[in-house]
Each structure stands twice: as structure tokens, then as C-alpha cells.
N, C-alpha and C positions, 0 to 999 in steps of 0.2 A: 304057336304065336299067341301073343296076349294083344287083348285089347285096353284101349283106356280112353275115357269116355270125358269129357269136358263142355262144360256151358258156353256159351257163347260168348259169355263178360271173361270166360278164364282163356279164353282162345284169343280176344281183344289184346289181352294184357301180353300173351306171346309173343303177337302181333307186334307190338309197340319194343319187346324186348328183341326180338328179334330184326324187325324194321326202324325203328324210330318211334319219338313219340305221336306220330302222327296218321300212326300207319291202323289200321283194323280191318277185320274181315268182312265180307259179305258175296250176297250172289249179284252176278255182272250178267244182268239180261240180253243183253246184244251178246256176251259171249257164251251163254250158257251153262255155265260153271260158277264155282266160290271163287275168291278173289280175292288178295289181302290188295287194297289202297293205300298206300303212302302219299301222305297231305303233306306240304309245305305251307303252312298257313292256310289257304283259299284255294291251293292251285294241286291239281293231283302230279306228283313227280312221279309214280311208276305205280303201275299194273301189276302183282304176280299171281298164276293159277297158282290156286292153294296146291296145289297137285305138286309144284316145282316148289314153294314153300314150305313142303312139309322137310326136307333137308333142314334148313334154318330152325324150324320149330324143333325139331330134334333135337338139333346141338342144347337147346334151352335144358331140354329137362336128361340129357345124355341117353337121345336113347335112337333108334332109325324105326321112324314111321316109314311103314310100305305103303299103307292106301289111306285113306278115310270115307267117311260117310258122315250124312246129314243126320240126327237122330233126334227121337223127341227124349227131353228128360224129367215127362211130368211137371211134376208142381215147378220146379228149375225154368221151363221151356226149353228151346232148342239148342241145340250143340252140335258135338264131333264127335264121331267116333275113331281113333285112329288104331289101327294096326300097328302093332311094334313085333319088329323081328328082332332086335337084340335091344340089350342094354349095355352101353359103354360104363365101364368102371375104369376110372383113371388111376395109371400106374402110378405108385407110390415108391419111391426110392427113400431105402432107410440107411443115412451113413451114421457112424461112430465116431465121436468127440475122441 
């Protein structure tokens, strides 16, 4: 299993790619866990644990994250670490003119 490691602004921008433009991550203290937030303007329209997220975030860069983690990345600050059990390569179908 590989790991791949990302900042906090590169996991934002997932976020947004994978939720909307309004969406990013963070930790939800009442639930104790990360949390991607999706904003409609002013108003939060949905909750998800990073945990059920990590699907979505996957499809972004083709690949199935199994777990993650919180990690420091030095001078960077804080990130993700996710676990990746495959990587999707999409089939390519080659026809003759």
C-alpha cells in the first residue's frame, strides 16, 4: 500500500473539486473527527466525515483511499496522509479508421 501525503490547501481544493466551490475541510469538535463542510453562501448545506469522503476524493485523482491521517508536513504545516490501495487506470479503447 502507498501512501500520499498532501497539505491542507491541496486537500481544500479536492474538497471544492469534489464538493463544490464552497465546500473544505476541517475538524468538527462536537463530532470529533475531520469534516469536509459544504457552504452555500452563509449557510452550511451538508456535513461529511472525511472518513465517507475519502470515496469522492479518490475519484479526483483515480485512485481508492483506505484510511487517512492528520500529519505535520514541516515548513508546509498540516495535512493528510491517505492510504491508497489501488490506482484506477481508465480503459482505453483503440478503434481503426
Amino acid at each position: 500500500m502507498k501512501t500520499v501525503a498532501m497539505t491542507n490547501e491541496t486537500v481544500n481544493e479536492m474538497a471544492k473539486v469534489a464538493y463544490g466551490e464552497g465546500a473544505y475541510v476541517t475538524v468538527h469538535e462536537e463530532m470529533d473527527t475531520d469534516v469536509v463542510i459544504v457552504m452555500n453562501g452563509d449557510k452550511i448545506t451538508r456535513i461529511v466525515e472525511l472518513e465517507d469522503a475519502m470515496l469522492e476524493f479518490g475519484k479526483v485523482f483515480n485512485q481508492k483511499f483506505v484510511s487517512y491521517r492528520a500529519v505535520f508536513l514541516g515548513e508546509l504545516g498540516f495535512g493528510y496522509a491517505f492510504e491508497v490501495d489501488e490506482i484506477y487506470v481508465p480503459e482505453v479503447q483503440k478503434t481503426c479508421a
